[in-house]
C-alpha positions as CSV (number, residue, x, y, z in Angstrom):
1,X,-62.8,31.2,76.0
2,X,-60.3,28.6,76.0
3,X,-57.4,28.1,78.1
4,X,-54.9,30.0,75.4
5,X,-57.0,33.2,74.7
6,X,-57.2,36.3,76.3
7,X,-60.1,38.0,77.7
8,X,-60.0,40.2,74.0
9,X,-59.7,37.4,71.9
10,X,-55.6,37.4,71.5
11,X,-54.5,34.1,71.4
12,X,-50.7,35.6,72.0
13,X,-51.2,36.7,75.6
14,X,-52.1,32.7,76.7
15,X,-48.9,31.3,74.6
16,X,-46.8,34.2,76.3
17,X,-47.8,33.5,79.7
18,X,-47.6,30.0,79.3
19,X,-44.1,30.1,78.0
20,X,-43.3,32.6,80.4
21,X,-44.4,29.9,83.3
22,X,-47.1,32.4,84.4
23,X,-49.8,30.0,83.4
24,X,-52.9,31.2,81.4
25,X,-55.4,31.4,84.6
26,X,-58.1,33.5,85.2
27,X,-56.2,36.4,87.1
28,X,-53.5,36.8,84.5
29,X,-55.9,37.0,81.1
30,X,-57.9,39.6,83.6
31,X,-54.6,41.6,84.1
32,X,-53.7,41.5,80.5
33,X,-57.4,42.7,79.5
34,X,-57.0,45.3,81.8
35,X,-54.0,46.6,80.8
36,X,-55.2,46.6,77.3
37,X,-58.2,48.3,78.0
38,X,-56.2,50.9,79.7
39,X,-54.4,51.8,76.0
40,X,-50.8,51.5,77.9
41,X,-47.9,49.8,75.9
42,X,-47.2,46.5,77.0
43,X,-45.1,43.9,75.5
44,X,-43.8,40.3,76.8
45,X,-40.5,39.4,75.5
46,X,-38.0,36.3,75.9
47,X,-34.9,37.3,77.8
48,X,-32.4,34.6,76.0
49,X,-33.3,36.4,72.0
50,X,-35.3,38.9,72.7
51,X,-38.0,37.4,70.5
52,X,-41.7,39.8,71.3
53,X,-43.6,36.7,72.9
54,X,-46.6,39.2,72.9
55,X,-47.6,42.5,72.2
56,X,-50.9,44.1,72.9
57,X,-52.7,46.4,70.6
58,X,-51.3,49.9,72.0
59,X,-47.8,48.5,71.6
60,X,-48.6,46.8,68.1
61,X,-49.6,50.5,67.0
62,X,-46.3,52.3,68.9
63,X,-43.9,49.6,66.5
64,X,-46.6,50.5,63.1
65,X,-47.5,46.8,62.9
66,X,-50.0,44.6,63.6
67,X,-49.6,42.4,66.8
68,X,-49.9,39.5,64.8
69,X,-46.4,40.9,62.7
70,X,-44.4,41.9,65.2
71,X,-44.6,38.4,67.7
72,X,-41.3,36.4,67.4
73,X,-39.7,39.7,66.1
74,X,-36.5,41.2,67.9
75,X,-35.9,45.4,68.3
76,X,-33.2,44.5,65.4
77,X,-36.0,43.7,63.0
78,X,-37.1,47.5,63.4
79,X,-34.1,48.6,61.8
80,X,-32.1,46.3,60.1
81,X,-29.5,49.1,59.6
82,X,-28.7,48.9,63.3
83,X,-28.6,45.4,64.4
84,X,-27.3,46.3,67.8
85,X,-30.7,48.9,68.2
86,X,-33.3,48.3,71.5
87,X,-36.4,49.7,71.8
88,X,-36.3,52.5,74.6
């Protein structure tokens, strides 16, 4: 496992917490492949554009997309109709 993958293989959940200033250490990749495991929603977005910096599988299925699709997305891109629209 390098230093930018997760403990499932999710090369998203290293970037995120390395952009995020979290680092990618061992702790944090166990705490993101717990929290997948658990099948809980979880999603790691930047504050400034509200770009998904990561998403996790649970939370890939919750928006219909793969996690892969929906990183650097906004909620906007959801529904273009509505560009003012968050997730809940």
């Amino acid at each position: 496992m390098n230093s930018t993958e997760s403990l499932d293989g999710d090369a998203g959940a290293g970037q995120a917490l390395a952009a995020l200033g979290l680092g990618t250490g061992v702790l944090c990749e166990a705490l993101l492949g717990w929290i997948d495991r658990t099948g809980t929603p979880l999603s790691i977005k930047e504050v400034a554009s509200g770009r998904y910096l990561h998403v996790n599988r649970a939370m890939a299925e919750l928006l219909g997309r793969p996690p892969a699709e929906v990183v650097g997305l906004t909620d906007a891109d959801f529904d273009p109709k509505n560009k003012d629209y968050k997730f809940p």
